[in-house]
OpenMM code with the backbone's topology and positions (N, CA, C; nanometers):
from openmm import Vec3, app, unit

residues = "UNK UNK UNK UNK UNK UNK UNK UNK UNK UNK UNK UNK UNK UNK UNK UNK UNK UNK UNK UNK UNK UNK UNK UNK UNK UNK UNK UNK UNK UNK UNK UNK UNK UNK UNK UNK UNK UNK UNK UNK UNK UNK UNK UNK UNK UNK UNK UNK UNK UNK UNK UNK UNK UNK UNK UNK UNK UNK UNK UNK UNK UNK UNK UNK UNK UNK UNK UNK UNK UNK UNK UNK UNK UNK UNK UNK UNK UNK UNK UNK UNK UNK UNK UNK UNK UNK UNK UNK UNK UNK UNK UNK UNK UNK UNK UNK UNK UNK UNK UNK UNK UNK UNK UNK UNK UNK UNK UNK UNK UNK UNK UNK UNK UNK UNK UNK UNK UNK UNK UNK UNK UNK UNK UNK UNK UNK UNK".split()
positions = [
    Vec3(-11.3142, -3.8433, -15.9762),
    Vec3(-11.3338, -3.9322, -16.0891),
    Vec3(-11.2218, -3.9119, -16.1891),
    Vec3(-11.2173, -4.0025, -16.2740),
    Vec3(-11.0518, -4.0348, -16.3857),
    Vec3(-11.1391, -4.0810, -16.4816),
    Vec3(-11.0903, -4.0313, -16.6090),
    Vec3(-11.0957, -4.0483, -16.7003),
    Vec3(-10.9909, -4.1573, -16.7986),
    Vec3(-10.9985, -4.2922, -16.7986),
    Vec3(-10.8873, -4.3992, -16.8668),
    Vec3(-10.9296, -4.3639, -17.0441),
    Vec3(-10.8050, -4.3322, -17.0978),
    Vec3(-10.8338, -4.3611, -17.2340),
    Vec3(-10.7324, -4.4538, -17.3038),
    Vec3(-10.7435, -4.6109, -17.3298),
    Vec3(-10.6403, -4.6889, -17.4017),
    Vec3(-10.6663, -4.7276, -17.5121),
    Vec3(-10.5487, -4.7000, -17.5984),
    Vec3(-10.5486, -4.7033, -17.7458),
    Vec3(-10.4524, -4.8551, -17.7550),
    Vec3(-10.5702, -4.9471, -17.7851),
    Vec3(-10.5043, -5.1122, -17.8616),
    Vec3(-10.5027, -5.1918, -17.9752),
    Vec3(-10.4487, -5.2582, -17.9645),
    Vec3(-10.5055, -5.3445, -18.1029),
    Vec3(-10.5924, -5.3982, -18.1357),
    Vec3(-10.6984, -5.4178, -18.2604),
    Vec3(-10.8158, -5.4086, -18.3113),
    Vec3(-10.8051, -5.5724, -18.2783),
    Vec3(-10.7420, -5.6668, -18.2218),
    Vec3(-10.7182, -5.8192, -18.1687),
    Vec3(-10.7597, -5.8202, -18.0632),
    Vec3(-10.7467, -5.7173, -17.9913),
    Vec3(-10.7662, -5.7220, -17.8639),
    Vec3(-10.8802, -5.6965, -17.7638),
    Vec3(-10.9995, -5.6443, -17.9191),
    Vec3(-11.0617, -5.5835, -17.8157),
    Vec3(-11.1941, -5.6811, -17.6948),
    Vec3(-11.1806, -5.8056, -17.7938),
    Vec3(-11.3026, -5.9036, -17.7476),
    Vec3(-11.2218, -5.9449, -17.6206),
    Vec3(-11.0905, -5.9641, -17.5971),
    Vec3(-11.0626, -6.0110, -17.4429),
    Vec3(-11.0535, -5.8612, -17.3820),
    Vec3(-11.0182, -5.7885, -17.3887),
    Vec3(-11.0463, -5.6725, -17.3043),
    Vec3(-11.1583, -5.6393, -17.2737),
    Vec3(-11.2446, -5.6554, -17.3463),
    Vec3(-11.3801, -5.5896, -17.3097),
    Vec3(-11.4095, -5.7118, -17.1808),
    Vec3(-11.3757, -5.8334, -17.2222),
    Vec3(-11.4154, -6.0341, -17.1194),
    Vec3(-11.3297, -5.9332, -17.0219),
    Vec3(-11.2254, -5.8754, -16.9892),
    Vec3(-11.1492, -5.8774, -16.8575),
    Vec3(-11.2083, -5.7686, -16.8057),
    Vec3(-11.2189, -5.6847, -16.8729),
    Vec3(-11.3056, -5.5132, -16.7764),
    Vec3(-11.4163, -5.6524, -16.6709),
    Vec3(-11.5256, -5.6778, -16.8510),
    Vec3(-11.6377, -5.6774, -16.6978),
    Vec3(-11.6450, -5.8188, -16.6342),
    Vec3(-11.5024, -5.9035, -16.6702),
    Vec3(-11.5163, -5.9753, -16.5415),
    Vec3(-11.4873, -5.9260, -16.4009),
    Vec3(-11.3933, -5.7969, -16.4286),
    Vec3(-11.2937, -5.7766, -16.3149),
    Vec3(-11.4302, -5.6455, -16.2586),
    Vec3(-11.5319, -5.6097, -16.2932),
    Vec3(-11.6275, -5.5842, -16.2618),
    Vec3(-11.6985, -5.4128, -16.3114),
    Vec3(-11.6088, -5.3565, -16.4197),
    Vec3(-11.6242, -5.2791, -16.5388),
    Vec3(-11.6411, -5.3067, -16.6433),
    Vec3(-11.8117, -5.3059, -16.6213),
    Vec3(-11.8745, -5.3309, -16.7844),
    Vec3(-11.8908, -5.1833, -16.8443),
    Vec3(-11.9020, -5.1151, -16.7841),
    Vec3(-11.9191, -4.9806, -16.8482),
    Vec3(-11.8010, -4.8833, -16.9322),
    Vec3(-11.8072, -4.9026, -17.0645),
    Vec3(-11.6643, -4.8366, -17.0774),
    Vec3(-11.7552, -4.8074, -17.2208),
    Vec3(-11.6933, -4.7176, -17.2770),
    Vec3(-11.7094, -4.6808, -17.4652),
    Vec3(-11.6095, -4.7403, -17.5123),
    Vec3(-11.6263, -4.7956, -17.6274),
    Vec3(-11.5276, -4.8272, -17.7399),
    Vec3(-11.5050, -4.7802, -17.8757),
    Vec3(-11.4273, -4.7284, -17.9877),
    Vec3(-11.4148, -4.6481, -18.0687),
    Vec3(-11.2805, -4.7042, -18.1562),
    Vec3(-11.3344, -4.7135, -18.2699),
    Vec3(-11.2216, -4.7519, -18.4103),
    Vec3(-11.1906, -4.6268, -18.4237),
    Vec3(-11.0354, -4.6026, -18.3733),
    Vec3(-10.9751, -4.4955, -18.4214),
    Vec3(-10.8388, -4.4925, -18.5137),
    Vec3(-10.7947, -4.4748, -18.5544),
    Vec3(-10.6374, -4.4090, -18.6498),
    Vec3(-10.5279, -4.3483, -18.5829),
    Vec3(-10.4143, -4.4036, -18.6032),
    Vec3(-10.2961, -4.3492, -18.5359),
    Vec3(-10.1703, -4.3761, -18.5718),
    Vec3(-10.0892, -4.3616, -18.5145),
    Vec3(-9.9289, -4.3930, -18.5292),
    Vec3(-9.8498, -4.3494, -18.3970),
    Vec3(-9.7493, -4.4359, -18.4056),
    Vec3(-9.6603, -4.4006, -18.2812),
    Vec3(-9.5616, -4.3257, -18.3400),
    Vec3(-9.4289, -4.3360, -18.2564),
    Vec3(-9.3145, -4.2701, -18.2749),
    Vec3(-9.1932, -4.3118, -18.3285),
    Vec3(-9.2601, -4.4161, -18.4389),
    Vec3(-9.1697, -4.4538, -18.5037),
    Vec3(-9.1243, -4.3848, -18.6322),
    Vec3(-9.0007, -4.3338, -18.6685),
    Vec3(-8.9405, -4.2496, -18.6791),
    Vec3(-8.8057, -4.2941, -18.7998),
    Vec3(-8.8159, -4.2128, -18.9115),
    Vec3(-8.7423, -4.2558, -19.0510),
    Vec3(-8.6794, -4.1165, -19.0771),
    Vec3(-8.5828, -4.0695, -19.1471),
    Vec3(-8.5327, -3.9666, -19.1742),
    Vec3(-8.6471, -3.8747, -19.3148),
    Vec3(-8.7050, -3.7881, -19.2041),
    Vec3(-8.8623, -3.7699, -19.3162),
    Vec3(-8.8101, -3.6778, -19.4659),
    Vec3(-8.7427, -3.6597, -19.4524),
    Vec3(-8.6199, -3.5829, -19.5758),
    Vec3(-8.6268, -3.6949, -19.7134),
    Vec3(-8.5590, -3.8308, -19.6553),
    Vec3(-8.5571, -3.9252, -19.7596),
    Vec3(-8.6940, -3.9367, -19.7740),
    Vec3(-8.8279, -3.9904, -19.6761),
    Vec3(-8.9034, -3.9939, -19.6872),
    Vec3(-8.9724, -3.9692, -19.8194),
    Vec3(-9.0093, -3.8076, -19.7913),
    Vec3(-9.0941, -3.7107, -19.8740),
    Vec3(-8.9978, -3.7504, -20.0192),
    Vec3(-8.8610, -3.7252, -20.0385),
    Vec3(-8.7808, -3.7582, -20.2056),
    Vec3(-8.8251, -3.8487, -20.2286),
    Vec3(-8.8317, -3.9719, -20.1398),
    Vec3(-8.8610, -4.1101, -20.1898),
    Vec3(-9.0001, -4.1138, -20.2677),
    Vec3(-9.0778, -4.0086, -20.1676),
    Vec3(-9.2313, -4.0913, -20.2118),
    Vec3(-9.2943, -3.9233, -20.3204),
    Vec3(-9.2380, -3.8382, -20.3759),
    Vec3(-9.2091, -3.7655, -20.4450),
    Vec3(-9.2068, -3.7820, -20.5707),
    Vec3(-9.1136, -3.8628, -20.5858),
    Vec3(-9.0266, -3.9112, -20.6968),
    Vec3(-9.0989, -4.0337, -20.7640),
    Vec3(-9.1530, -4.1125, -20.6387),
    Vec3(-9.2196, -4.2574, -20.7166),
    Vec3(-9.0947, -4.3360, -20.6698),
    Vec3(-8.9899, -4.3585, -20.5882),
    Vec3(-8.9042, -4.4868, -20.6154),
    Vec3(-8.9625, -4.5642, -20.4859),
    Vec3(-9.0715, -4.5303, -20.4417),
    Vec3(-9.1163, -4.6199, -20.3327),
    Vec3(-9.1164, -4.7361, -20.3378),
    Vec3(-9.0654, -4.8656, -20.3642),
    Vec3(-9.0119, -5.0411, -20.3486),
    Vec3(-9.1037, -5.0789, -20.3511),
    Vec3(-9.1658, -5.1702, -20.3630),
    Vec3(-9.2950, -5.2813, -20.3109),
    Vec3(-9.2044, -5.3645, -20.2480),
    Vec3(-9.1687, -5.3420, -20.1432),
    Vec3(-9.0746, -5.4913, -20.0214),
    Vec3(-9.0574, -5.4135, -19.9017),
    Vec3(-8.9883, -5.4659, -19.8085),
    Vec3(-8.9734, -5.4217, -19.6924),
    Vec3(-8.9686, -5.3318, -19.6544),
    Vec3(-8.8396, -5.2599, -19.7416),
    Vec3(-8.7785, -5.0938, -19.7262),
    Vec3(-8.8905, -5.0442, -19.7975),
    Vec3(-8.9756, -5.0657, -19.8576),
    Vec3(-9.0724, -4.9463, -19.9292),
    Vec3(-9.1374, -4.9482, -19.8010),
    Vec3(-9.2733, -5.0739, -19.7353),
    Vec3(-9.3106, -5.0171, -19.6019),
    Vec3(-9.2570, -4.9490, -19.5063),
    Vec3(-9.1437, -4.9786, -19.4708),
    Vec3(-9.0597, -4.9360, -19.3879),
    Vec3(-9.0378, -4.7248, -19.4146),
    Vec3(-9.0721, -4.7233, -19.5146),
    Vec3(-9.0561, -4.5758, -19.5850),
    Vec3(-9.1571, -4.5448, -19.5806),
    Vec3(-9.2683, -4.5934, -19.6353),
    Vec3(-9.4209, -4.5254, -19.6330),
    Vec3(-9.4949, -4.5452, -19.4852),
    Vec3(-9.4085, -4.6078, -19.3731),
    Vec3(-9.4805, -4.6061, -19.2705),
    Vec3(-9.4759, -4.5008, -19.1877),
    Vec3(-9.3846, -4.3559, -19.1959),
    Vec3(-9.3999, -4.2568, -19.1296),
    Vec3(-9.5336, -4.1890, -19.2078),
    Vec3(-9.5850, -4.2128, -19.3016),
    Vec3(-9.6512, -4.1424, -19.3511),
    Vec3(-9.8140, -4.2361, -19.3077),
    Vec3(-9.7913, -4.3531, -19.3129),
    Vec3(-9.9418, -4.4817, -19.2543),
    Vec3(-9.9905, -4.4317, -19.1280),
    Vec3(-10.1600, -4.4250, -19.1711),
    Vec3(-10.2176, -4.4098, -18.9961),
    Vec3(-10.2709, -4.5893, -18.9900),
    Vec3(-10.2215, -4.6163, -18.8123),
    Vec3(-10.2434, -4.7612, -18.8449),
    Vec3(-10.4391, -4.7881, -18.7474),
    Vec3(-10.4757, -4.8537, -18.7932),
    Vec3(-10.6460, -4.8994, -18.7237),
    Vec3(-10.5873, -4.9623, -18.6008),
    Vec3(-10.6379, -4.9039, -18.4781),
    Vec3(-10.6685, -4.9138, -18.3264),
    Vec3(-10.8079, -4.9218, -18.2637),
    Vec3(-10.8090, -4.9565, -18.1423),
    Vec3(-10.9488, -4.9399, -18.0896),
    Vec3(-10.9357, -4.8579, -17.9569),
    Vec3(-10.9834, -4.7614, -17.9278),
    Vec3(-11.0046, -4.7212, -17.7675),
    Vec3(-11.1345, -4.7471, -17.6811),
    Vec3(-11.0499, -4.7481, -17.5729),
    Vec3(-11.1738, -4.7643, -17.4825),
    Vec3(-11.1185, -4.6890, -17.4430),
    Vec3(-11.2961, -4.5734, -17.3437),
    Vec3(-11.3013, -4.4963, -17.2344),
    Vec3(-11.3420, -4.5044, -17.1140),
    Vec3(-11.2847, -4.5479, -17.0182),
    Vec3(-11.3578, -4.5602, -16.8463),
    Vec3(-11.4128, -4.4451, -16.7640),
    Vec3(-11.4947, -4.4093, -16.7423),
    Vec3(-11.4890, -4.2650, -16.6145),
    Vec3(-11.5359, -4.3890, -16.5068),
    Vec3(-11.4259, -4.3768, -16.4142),
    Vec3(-11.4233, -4.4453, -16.2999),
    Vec3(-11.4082, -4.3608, -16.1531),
    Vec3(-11.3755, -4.4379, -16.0437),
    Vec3(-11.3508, -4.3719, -15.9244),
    Vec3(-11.2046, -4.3713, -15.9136),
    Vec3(-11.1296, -4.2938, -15.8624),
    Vec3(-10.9926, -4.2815, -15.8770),
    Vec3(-10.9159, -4.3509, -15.7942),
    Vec3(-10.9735, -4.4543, -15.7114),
    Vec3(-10.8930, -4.5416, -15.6848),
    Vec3(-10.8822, -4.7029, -15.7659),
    Vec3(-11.0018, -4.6493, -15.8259),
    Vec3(-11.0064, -4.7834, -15.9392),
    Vec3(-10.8964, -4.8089, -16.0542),
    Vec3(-10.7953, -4.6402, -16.0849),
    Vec3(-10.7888, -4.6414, -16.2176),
    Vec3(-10.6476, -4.7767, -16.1762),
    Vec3(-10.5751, -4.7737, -16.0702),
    Vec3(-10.4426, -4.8402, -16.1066),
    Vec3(-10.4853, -4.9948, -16.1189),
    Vec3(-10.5759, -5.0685, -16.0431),
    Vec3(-10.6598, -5.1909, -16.1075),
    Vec3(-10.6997, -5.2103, -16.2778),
    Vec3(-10.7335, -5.1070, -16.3294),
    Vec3(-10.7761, -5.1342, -16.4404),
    Vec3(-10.7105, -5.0780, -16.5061),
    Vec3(-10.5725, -4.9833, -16.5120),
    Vec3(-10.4503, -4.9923, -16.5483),
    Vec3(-10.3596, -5.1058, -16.6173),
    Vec3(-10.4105, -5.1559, -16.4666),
    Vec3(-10.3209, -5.3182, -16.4706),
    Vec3(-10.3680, -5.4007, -16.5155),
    Vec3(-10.5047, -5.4206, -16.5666),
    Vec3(-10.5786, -5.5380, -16.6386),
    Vec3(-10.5479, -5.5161, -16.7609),
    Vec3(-10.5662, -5.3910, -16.8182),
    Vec3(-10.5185, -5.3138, -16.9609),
    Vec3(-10.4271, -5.3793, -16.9957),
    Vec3(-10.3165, -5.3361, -16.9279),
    Vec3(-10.1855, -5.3898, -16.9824),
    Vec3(-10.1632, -5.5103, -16.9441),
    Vec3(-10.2240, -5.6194, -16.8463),
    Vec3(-10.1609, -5.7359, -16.8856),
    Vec3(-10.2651, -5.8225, -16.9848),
    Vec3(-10.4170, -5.7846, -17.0631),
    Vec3(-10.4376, -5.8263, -17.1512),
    Vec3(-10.4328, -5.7678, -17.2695),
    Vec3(-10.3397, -5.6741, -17.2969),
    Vec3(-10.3281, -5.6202, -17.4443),
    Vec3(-10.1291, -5.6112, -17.4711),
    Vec3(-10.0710, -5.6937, -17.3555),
    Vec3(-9.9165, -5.6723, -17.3799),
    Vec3(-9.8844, -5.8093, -17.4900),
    Vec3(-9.8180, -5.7502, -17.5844),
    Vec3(-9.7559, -5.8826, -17.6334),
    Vec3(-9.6178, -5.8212, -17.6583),
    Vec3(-9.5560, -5.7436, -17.5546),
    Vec3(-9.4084, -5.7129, -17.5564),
    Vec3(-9.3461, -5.6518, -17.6574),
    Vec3(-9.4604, -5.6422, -17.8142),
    Vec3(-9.3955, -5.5861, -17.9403),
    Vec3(-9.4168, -5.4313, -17.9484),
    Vec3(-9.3814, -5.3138, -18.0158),
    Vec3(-9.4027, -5.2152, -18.0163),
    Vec3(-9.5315, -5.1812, -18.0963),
    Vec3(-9.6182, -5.1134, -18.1039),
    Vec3(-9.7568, -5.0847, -18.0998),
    Vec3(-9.8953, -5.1806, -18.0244),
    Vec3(-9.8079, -5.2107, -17.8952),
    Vec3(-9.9730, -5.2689, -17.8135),
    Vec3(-10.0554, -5.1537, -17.7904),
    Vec3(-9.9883, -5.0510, -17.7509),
    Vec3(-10.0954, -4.9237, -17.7625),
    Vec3(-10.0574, -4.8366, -17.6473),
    Vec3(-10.1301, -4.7400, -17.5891),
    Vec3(-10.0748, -4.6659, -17.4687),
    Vec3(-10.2127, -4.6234, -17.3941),
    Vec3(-10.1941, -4.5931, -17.2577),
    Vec3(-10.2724, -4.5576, -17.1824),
    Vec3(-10.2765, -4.4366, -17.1096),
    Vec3(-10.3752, -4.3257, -17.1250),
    Vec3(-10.3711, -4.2200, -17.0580),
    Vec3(-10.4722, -4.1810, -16.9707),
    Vec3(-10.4290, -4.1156, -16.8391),
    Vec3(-10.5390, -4.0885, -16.7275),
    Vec3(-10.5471, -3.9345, -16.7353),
    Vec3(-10.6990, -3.8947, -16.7443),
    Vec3(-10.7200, -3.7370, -16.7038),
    Vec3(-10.8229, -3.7455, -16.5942),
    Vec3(-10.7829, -3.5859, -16.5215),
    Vec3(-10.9180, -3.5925, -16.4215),
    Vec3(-11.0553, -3.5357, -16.5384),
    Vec3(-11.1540, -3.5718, -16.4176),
    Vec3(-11.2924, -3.5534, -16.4561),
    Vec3(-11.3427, -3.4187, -16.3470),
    Vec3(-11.3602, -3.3434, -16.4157),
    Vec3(-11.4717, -3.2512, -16.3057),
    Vec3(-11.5663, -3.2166, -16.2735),
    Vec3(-11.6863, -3.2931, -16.3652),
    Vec3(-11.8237, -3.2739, -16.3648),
    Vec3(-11.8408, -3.3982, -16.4342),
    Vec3(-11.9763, -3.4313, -16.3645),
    Vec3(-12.0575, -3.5446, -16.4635),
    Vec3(-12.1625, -3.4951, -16.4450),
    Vec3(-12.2654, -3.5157, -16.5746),
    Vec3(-12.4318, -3.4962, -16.5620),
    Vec3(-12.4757, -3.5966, -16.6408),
    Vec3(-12.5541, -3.6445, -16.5536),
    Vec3(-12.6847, -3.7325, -16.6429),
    Vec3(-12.7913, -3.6804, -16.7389),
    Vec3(-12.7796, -3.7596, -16.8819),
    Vec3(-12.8457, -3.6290, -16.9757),
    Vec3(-13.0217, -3.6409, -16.9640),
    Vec3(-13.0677, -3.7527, -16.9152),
    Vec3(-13.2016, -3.8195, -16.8675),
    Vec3(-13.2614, -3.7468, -16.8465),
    Vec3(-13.2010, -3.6472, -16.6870),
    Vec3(-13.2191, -3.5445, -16.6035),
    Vec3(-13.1886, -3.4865, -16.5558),
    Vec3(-13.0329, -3.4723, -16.6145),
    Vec3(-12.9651, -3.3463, -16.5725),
    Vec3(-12.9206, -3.3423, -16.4474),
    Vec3(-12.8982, -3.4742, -16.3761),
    Vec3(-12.8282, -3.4645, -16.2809),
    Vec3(-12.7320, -3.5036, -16.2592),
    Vec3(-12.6383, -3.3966, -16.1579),
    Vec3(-12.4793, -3.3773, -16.1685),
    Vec3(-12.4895, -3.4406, -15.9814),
    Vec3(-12.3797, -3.5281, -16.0295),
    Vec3(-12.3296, -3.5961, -15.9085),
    Vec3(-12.2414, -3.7188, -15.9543),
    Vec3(-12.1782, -3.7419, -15.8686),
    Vec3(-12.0596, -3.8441, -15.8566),
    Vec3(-12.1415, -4.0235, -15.9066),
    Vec3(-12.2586, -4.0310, -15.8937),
    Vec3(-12.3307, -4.0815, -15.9268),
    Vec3(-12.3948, -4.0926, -16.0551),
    Vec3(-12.3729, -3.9875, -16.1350),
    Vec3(-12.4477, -3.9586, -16.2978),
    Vec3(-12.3247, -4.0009, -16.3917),
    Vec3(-12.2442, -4.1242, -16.3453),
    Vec3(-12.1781, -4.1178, -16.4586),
    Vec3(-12.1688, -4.2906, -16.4682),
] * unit.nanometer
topology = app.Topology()
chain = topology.addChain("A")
for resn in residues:
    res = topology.addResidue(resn, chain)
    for name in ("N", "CA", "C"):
        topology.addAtom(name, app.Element.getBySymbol(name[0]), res)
């Protein structure tokens, strides 16, 4: 079993959730989470800039206070069968791509136990 965790845009999540369970994964968690990528400002000016108070109200001020912004995302979590994950890999990304930088990212871990909390039963089946 695999564990999918994709972090997208808070736009995205009503057709992603339509493509999981058309494509026949209704079962997934979803979660408003906080983040930032790796976008990257010289954090030196940064911290003087926003220190000091000369932070802009225009472009270059966001552009400055955005190493410091956590931006609103949504994740979903799959525990699937591990030949499922590159299918729903691929649904991920072709309904959450819009080619710009922060559609979000996708990560796979293994799973090594599942239990059902009902009754406590562990099998490939309790999840």
């Amino acid at each position: 079993m695999k564990e999918i965790m994709a972090i997208v845009r808070p736009t995205k999540v009503t057709e992603t959730k339509t493509a999981l369970a058309d494509a026949g994964y209704p079962s997934f968690t979803c979660q408003s989470v906080l983040g930032r990528g790796k976008k990257l400002l010289d954090a030196a000016l940064v911290r003087g800039m926003l220190e000091e108070g000369e932070v802009p109200d225009n472009a270059l001020g966001q552009a400055v206070s955005e190493p410091l912004r956590l931006i609103a995302k949504r994740m979903f979590t799959l525990i699937v069968e591990e030949q499922d994950v590159g299918p729903i890999v691929k649904l991920i990304t072709k309904t959450n791509s819009t080619n710009t930088p922060g559609d979000g990212k996708i990560f796979v871990l293994p799973i090594q136990e599942s239990y059902r909390v009902r009754n406590g039963e562990r099998a490939i089946d309790a999840y």
